[in-house]
C-alpha positions in Angstrom: 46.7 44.1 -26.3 48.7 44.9 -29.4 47.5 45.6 -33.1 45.4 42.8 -34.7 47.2 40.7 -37.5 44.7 41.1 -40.4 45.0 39.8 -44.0 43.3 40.1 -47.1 43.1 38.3 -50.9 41.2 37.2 -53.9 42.2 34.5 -56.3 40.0 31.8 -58.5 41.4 29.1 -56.3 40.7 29.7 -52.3 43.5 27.4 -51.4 46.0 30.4 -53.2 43.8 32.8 -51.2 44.5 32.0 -48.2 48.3 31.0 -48.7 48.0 34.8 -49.7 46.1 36.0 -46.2 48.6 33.9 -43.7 51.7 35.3 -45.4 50.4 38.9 -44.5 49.4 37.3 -41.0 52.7 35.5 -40.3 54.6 39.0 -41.5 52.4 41.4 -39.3 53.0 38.8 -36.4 56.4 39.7 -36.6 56.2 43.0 -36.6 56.9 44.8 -32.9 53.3 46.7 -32.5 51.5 43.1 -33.8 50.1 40.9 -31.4 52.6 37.7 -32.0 50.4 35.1 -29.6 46.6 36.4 -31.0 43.6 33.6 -30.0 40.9 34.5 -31.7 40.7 35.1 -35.3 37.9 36.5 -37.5 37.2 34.8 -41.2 34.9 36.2 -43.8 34.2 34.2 -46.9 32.9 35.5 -50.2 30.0 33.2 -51.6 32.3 32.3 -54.3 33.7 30.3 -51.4 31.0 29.2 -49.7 31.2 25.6 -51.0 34.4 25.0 -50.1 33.9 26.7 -46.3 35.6 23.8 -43.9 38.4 23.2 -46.3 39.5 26.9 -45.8 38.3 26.9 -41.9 40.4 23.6 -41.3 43.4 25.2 -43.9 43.5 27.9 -41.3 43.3 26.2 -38.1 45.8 23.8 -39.2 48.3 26.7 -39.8 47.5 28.9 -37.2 47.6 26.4 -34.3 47.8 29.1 -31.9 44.7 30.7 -32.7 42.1 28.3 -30.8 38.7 30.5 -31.5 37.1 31.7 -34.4 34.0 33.3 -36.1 32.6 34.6 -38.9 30.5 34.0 -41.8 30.2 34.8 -45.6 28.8 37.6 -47.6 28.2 38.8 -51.1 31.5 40.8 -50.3 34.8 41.6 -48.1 36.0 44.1 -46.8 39.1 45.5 -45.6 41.6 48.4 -44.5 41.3 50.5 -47.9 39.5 47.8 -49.9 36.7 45.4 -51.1 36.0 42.6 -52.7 32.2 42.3 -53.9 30.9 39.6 -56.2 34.7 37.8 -56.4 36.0 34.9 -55.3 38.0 36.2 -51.5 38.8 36.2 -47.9 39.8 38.3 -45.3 40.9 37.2 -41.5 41.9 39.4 -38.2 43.2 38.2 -35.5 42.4 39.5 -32.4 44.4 39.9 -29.6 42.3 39.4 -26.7 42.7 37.8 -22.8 40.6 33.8 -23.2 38.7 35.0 -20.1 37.3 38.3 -22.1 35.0 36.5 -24.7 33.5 33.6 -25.8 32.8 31.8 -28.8 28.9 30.6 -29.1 26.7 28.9 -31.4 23.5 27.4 -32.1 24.7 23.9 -30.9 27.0 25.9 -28.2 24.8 28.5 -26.9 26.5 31.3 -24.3 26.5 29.9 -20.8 24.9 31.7 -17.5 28.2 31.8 -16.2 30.0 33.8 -18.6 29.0 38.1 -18.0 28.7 39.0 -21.4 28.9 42.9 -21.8 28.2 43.3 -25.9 28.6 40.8 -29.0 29.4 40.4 -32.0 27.2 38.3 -33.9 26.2 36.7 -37.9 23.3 35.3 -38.4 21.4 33.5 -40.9 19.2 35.7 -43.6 17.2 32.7 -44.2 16.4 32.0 -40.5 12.4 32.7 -40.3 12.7 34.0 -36.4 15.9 36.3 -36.9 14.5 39.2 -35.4 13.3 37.3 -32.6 16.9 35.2 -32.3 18.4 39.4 -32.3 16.4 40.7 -29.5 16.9 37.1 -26.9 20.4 37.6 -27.9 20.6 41.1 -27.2 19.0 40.9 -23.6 21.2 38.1 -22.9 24.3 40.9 -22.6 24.6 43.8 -20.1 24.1 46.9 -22.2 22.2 45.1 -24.9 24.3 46.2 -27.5 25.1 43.9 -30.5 26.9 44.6 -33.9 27.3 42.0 -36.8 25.1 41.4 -39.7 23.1 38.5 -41.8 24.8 36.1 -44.2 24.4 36.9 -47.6 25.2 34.3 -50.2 23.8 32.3 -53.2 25.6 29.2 -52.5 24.5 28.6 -48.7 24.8 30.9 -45.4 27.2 29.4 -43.8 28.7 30.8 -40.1 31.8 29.9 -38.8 32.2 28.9 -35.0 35.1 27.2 -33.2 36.1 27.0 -29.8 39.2 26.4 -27.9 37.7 26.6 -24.4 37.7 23.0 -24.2 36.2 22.1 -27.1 32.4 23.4 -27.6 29.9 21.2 -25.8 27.3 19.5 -27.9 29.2 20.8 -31.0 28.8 17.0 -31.6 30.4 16.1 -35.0 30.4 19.5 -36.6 34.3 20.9 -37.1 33.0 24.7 -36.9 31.0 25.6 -40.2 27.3 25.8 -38.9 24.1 26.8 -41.2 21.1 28.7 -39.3 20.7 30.5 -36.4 22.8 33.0 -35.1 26.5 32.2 -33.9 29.4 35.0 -32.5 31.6 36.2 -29.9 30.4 37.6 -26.6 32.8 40.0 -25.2 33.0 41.0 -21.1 33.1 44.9 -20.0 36.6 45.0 -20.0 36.9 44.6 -23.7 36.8 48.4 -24.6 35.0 48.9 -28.5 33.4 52.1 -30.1 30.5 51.1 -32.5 28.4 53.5 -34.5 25.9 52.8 -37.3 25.5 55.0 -40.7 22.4 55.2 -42.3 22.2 55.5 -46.4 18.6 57.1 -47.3 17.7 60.6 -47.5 14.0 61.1 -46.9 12.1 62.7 -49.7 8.7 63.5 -47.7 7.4 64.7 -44.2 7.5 62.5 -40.9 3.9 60.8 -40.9 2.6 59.2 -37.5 0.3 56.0 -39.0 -2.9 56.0 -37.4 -4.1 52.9 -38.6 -2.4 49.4 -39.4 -2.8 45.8 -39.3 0.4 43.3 -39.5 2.8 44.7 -42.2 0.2 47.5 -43.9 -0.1 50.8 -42.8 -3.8 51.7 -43.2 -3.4 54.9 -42.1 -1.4 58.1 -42.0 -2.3 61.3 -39.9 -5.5 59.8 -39.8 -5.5 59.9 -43.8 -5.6 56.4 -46.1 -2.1 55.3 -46.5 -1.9 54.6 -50.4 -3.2 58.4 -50.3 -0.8 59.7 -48.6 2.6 57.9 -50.4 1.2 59.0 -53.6 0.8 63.2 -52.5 4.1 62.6 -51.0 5.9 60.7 -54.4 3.7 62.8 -56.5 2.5 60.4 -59.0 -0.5 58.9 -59.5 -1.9 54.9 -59.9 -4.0 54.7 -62.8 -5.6 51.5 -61.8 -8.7 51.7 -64.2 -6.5 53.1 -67.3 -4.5 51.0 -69.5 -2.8 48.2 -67.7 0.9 49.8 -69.4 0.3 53.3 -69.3 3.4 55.3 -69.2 1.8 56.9 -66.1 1.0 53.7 -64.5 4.6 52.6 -65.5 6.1 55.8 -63.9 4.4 55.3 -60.9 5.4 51.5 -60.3 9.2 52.8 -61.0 9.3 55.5 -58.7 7.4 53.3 -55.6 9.6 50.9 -56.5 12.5 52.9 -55.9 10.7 53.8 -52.4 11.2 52.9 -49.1 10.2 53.7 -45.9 12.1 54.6 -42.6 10.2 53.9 -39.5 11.0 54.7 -35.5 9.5 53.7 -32.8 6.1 55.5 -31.1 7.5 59.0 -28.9 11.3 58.4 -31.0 12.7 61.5 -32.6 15.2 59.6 -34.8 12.8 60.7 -37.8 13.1 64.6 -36.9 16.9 64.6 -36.9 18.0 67.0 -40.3 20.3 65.4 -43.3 20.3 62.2 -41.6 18.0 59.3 -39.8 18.9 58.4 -36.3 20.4 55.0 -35.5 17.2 53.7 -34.6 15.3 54.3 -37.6 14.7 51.0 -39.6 14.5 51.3 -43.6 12.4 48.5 -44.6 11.2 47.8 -48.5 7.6 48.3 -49.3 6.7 44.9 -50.6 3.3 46.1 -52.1 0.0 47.9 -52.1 -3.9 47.3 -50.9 -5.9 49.7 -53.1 -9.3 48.1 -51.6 -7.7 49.4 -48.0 -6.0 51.8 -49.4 -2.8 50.3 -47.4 0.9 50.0 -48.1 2.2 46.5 -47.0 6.1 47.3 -45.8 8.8 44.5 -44.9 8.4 44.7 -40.9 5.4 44.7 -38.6 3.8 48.4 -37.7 1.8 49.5 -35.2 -0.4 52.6 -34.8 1.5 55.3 -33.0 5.1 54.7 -34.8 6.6 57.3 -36.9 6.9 56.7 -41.0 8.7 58.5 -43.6 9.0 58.2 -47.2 12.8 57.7 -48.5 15.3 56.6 -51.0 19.2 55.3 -51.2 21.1 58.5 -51.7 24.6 58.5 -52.1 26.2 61.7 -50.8 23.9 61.1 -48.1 25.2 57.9 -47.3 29.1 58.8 -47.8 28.1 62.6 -45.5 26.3 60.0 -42.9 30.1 57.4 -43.0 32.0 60.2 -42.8 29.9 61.8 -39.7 30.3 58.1 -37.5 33.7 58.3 -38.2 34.3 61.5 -36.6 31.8 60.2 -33.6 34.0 57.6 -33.0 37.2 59.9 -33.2 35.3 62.2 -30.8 34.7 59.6 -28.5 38.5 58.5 -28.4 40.3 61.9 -28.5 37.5 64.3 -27.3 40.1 66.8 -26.6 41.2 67.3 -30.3 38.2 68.3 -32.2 38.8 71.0 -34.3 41.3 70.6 -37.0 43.1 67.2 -35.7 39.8 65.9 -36.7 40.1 66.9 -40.2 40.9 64.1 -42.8 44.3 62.9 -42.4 46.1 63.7 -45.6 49.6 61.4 -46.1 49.2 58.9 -48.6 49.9 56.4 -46.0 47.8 57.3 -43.0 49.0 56.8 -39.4 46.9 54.5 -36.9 44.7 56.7 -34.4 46.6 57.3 -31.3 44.5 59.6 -28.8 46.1 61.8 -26.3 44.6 59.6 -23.8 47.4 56.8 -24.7 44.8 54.6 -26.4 45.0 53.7 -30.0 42.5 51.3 -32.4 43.4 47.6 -32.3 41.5 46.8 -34.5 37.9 47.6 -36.5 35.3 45.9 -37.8 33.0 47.2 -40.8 30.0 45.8 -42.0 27.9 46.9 -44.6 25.0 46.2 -46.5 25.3 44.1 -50.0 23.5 47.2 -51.3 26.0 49.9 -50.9 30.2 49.4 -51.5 32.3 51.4 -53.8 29.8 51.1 -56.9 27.0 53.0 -54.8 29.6 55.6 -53.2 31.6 56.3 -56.6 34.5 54.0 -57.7 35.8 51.1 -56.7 36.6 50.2 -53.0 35.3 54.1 -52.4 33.1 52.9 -48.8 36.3 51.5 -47.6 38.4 54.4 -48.6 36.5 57.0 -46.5 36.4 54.8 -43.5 40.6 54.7 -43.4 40.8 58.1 -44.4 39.1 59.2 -41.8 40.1 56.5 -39.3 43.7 56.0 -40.8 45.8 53.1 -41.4 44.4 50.4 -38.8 43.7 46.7 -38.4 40.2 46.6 -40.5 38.1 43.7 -42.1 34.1 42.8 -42.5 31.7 41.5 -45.0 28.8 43.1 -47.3 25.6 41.0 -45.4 22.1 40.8 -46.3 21.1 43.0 -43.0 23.0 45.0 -40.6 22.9 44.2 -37.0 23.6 47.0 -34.4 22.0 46.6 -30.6 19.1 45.1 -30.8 17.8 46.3 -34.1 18.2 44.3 -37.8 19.0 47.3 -40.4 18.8 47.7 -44.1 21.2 49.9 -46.3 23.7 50.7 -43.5 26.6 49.7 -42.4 28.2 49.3 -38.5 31.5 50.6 -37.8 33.1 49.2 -34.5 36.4 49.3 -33.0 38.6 47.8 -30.2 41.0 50.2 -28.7 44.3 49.1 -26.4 46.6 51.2 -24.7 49.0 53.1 -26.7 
């Protein structure tokens, strides 16, 4: 398996786009480290593009005969090795070099067969889909380790996926030529394909770890065994003036800072909450989407049960870019575990070398998908998110898309992003 081909643009007109993207392509493929034969390829879309979807998937496919699979979807951004593209008209591709027998294409028409083992996935589903944490989990049980990584569509012009197959042509995919709206569509790779995926949270929680005592659906009742509403307030320190004046500056403070609140939540017995500087991976940050004063409740945007953990948080920058920076070493860690110490440091060149471990492996290729909420605006400058991810991983194969949720094993995520890389022999 050699480096993945990857390619990246942005240009008013898609068709000049992509003319852009296959020149990189055709140039890396000719390169010695570059794989020169890849079959799968990976296509994310802009929503500026969204509209025009199958021209660009059937542009593609009609240039890159060779490359008989693909997947991917569109976002409110793209991503790639040093860069992004958020709220522009672009594209990014990869092309993996993978064996046919280690993965499969699937779809809602073309769901994954019994007979193929599937180890992990890579999935994008639709935001809009009302059952999406449902369609996660089924999918998620349907591999061995039940890991998944991908994230949601996110556009205003229609959540489109992308899904074609060369294994014979997809069965049932009927008249549809690979663009595909709802459900949940991907790649399902075997054991044998070795990947690294970690995710980074971007809150910083601003109040103690609460264990709710009380709730019913979406509202948390109670906390420690005290009213919800009760509690938040203590813990935001302001107060809801609910029989003052309707505008009251302190009303109006209050209302900004809640609004500016959310909540991280883990699972009943899970110490993800407890961790210092940093939530766990499988703490969920979830909006809270409004308040019962009769009940003295807090309605949040995911079911809760009494028994689960709850904190108060908000989106923190140096958080978030401290939390990027500490998966990135993880993953380094997990590839070179003999080198920690100063090999780990930041790699300083201006043009960073790929990661080769002393193990003879080296990274492929990566994939990086973050949340519509964070990119270089919410780290600092422009392209900044994508920036620290090369310089700590260096100068490898990279692309992704800024979705409207996060997808890591079997969980949906908010404000994060999920780094994941396929590593080859060196």
């Amino acid at each position: 398996m050699s480096l993945f081909p990857y390619g990246h643009a942005t240009h008013p007109q898609w068709r000049m786009a992509a003319a852009l993207v296959l020149a990189q392509l055709r140039a890396q493929m000719a390169l010695p480290d570059y794989a020169r034969h890849p079959t799968l390829g990976l296509l994310y879309i802009t929503d500026h593009y969204a509209t025009q979807a199958q021209d660009i998937l059937d542009f593609l496919t009609a240039e890159l005969p060779e490359v008989v699979d693909w997947s991917g979807t569109v976002g409110f951004g793209v991503a790639a090795n040093n860069a992004e593209y958020i709220d522009e008209p672009a594209l990014a591709v990869m092309l993996c070099d993978l064996p046919a027998h280690e993965y499969r294409v699937f779809s809602g028409v073309a769901p994954l067969g019994l007979a193929f083992e599937a180890h992990t996935a890579l999935v994008h589903a639709d935001a809009a889909a009302p059952d999406v944490a449902e369609l996660i989990a089924d999918m998620a049980a349907r591999t061995d380790s039940g890991y998944l990584f991908g994230g949601l569509s996110a556009s205003r012009h229609g959540n489109v996926q992308f899904a074609v197959s060369g294994n014979g042509n997809i069965r049932g995919q009927g008249l549809a030529a690979g663009v595909f709206t709802g459900g949940l569509s991907g790649v399902a790779f075997t054991r044998e394909v070795d990947l690294v995926s970690r995710v980074t949270q971007g809150c910083l929680p601003i109040a103690p770890v609460h264990e709710i005592t009380e709730a019913d659906g979406h509202v948390v009742l109670g906390l420690d065994g005290e009213p919800a509403l009760a509690v938040m307030l203590r813990d935001l320190q302001v107060t809801l003036d609910i029989d003052g004046p309707q505008r009251s500056p302190a009303l109006q403070k209050a209302l900004e800072v809640v609004r500016a609140t959310l909540v991280g939540l883990s699972a009943p017995g899970d110490a993800s909450l407890d961790r210092q500087g940093h939530f766990g991976a499988d703490v969920l940050v979830r909006h809270i989407v409004g308040l019962d004063p009769v009940r003295q409740g807090v309605a949040v945007a995911d079911p809760v049960q009494a028994g689960m953990r709850l904190t108060f948080c908000q989106r923190h920058a140096q958080a978030a870019r401290a939390d990027l920076m500490r998966i990135c070493a993880e993953i380094r860690e997990e590839l070179e575990p003999e080198t920690l110490g100063v090999d780990l440091a930041p790699v300083r060149p201006r043009e960073p070398a790929p990661l080769v471990t002393p193990h003879g492996r080296r990274v492929a290729g990566a994939l990086y998908v973050s949340c519509s909420g964070r990119g270089g605006a919410h780290f600092g400058g422009p392209s900044a998110e994508l920036q620290i991810v090369r310089h700590a991983l260096g100068d490898v194969p990279l692309v992704g898309f800024f979705a409207g949720g996060e997808i890591a094993r079997h969980h949906l995520y908010g404000y994060t992003g999920v780094l994941t890389v396929f590593t080859t022999p060196a």
